[in-house]
C-alpha positions as CSV (number, residue, x, y, z in Angstrom):
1,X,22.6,24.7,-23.8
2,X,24.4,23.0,-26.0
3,X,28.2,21.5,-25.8
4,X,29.6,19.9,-22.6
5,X,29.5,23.3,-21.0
6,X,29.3,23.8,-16.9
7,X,25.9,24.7,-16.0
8,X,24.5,27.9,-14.3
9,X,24.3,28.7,-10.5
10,X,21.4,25.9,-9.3
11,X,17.9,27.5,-9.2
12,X,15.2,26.5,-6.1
13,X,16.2,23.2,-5.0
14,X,13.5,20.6,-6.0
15,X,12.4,18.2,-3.4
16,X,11.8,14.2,-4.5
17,X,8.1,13.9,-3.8
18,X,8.1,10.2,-2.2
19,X,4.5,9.6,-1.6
20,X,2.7,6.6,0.4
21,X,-0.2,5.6,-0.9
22,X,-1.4,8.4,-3.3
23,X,-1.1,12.3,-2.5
24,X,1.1,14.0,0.1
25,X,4.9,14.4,-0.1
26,X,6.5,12.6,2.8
27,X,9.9,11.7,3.8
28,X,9.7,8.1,3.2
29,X,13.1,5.9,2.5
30,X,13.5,3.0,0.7
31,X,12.9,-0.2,2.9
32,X,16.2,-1.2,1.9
33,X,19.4,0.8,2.8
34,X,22.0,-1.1,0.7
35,X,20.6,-1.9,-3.2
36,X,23.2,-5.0,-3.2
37,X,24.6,-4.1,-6.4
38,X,20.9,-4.7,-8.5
39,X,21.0,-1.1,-9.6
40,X,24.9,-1.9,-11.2
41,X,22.6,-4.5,-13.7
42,X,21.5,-3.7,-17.1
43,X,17.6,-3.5,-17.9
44,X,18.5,-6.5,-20.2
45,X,20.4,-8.4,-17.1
46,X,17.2,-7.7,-14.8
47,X,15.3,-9.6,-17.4
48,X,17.0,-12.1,-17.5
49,X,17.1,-12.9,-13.7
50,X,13.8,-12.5,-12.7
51,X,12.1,-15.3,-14.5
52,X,15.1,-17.2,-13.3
53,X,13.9,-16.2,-10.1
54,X,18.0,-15.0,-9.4
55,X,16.1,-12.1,-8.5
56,X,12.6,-11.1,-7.6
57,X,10.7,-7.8,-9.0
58,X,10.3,-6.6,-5.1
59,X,14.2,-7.0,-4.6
60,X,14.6,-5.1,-8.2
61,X,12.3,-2.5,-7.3
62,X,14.1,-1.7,-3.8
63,X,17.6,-1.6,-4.8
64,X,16.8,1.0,-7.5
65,X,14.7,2.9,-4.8
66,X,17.7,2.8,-2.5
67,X,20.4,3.9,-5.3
68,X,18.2,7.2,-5.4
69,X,18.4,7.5,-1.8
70,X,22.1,7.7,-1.7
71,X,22.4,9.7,-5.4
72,X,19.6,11.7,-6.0
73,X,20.0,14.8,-3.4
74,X,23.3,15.3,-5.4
75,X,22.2,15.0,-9.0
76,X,18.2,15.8,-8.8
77,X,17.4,13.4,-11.3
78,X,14.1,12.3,-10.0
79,X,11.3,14.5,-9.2
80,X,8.4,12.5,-8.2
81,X,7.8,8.8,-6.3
82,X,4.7,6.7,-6.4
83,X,6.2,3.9,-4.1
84,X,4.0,2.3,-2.4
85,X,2.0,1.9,-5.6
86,X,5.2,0.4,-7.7
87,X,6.1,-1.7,-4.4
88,X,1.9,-3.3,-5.1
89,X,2.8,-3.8,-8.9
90,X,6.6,-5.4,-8.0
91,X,4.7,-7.7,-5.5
92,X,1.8,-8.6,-8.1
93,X,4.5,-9.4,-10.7
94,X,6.7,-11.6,-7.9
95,X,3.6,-13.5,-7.4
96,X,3.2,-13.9,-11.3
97,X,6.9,-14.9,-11.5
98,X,6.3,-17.8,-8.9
99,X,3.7,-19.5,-10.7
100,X,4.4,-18.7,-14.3
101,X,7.0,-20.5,-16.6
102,X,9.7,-18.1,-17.8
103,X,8.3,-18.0,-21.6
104,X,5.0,-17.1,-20.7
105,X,6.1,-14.2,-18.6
106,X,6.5,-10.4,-20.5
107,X,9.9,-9.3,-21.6
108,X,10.8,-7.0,-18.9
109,X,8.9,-8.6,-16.0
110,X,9.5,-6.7,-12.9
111,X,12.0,-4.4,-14.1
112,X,11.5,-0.8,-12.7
113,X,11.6,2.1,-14.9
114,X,10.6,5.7,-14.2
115,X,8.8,8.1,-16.8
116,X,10.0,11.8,-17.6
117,X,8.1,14.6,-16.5
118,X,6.8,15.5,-19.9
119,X,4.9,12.1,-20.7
120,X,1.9,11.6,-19.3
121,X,0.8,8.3,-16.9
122,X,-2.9,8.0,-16.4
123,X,-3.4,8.7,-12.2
124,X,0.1,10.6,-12.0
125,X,0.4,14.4,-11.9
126,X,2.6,15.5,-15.1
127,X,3.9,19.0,-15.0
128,X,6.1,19.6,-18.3
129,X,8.8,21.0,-15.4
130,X,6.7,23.9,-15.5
131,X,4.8,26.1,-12.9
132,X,2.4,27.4,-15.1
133,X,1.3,23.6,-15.6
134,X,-1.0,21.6,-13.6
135,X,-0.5,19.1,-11.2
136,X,-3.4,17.3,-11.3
137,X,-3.7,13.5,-12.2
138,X,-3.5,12.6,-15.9
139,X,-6.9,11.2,-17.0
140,X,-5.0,8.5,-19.5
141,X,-1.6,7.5,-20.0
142,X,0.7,8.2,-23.3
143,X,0.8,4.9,-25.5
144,X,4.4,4.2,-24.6
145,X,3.2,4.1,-21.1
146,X,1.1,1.5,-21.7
147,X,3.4,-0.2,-24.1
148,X,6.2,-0.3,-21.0
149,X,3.3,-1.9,-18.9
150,X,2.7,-4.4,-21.3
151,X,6.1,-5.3,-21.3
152,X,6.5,-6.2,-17.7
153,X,8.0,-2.5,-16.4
154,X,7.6,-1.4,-12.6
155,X,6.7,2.6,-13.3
156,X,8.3,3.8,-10.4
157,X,8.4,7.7,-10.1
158,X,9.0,10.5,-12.9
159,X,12.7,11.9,-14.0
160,X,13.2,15.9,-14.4
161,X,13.6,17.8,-17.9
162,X,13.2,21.0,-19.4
163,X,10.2,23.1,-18.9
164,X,7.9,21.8,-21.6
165,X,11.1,20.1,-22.8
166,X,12.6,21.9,-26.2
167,X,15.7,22.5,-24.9
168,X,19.0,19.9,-24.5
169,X,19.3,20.8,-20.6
170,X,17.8,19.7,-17.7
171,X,17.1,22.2,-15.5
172,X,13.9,24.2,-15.3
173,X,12.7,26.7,-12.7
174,X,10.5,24.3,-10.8
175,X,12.3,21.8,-9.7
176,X,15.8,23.1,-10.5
177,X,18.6,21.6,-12.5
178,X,19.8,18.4,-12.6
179,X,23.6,17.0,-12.4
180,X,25.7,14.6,-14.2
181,X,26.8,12.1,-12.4
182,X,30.3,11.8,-13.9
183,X,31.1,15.9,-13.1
184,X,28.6,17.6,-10.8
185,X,29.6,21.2,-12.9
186,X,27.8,19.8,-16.3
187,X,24.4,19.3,-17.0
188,X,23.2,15.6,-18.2
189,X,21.6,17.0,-21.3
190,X,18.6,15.7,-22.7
191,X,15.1,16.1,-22.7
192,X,14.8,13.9,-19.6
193,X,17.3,12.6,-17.2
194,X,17.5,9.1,-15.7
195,X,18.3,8.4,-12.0
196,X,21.6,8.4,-10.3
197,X,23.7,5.6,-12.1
198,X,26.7,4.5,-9.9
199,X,29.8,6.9,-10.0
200,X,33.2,6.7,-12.4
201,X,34.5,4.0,-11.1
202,X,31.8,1.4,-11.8
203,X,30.8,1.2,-15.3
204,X,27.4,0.0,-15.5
205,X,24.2,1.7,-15.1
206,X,20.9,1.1,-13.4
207,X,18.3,-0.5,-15.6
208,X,16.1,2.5,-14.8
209,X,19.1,4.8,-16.2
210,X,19.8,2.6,-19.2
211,X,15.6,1.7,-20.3
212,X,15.0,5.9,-20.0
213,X,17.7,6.9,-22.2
214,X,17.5,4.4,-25.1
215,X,13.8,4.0,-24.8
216,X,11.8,6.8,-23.3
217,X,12.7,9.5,-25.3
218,X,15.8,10.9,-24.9
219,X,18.6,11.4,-27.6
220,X,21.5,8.9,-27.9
221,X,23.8,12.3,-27.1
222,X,22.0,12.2,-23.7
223,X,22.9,8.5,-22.9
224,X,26.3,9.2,-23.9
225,X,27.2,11.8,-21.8
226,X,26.7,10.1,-18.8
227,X,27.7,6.4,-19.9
228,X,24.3,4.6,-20.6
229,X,25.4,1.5,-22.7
């Protein structure tokens, strides 16, 4: 699909797989029902308030969990949710916050960031969008993965994309198509898609959003269409 064109009828309608603890798909909500803005903040802004301690990588974490509450069932941007196990990493990072000095702390301490279905995370099923892939746990993670852990990211749940992702559409047969956020009628485009950014009106995006586009992968066309900066 190429061009700004309206996407087809929606396929099956994918369900966000919000696990606790590791395994079953569960209904679980975000502990906090208002995300207080944090999502509105840059990946670069994040980073800059956490060692501050402005803002802590549990708060972080939550409001981004929260924005996909409210956005997600509209735009199906996210697929998968590990959350218990990013709300353990966000709380081992707080506690490194409190009693490390700013310098010594990594560049994106606390900052949460899914990963695309198509790049696999050692202990995370990865399913290329596809049902004719397995959903078992990867065995070892893709050297960006560990790259983002290095760097202080909260891996937080995995964004949808193509089926084994050569095509400039989201949408696959699996777990359906996903939606821009500025036009529900057009498709995102990219090879991944990052999760619900605030509507029209506000002109900023999650850091999740922002760190996907211009660092996981995905064209700059992609990041443009549905105003990363």
């Amino acid at each position: 699909m190429a061009g700004k064109t309206e996407t087809p009828t929606p396929g099956p309608t994918s369900t966000c797989h919000r696990t606790s603890g590791r395994g079953t798909a569960a209904g679980h909500h975000s502990r906090v029902a208002n995300d207080h803005g944090l999502p509105d903040l840059s990946a670069l802004e994040l980073a800059a308030r956490i060692p501050s301690r402005e803002v802590s990588p549990l708060e972080a974490l939550e409001g981004c969990l929260a924005r996909v509450d409210q956005r997600n069932q509209a735009l199906n941007a996210v697929i998968w949710r590990e959350d218990d196990t990013a709300r353990a990493e966000a709380a081992r990072l707080a506690q490194l916050v409190m009693r490390s000095d700013p310098e010594d702390l990594p560049p994106f301490c606390g900052v949460p960031i899914p990963i695309k279905d198509l790049t696999p995370v050692a202990g995370w099923p990865v399913t290329y969008g596809s049902w004719a892939a397995a959903a078992g746990p990867s065995a070892e993670s893709e050297l960006v993965v560990e790259a983002f852990q290095r760097a202080g990211f909260v891996l937080c749940g995995r964004t949808n994309a193509p089926e084994f992702g050569p095509i400039t559409a989201a949408e696959n047969l699996r777990y359906g198509i996903s939606r821009n956020p500025w036009d529900l009628r057009y498709t995102p485009r990219g090879r991944a898609v990052a999760p619900p950014p605030p509507p029209p009106e506000g002109c900023s995006q999650s850091p999740m959003a922002t760190m996907v586009a211009a660092r996981s992968g995905s064209p700059p066309p992609a990041a443009a269409w549905w105003g990363s900066r």
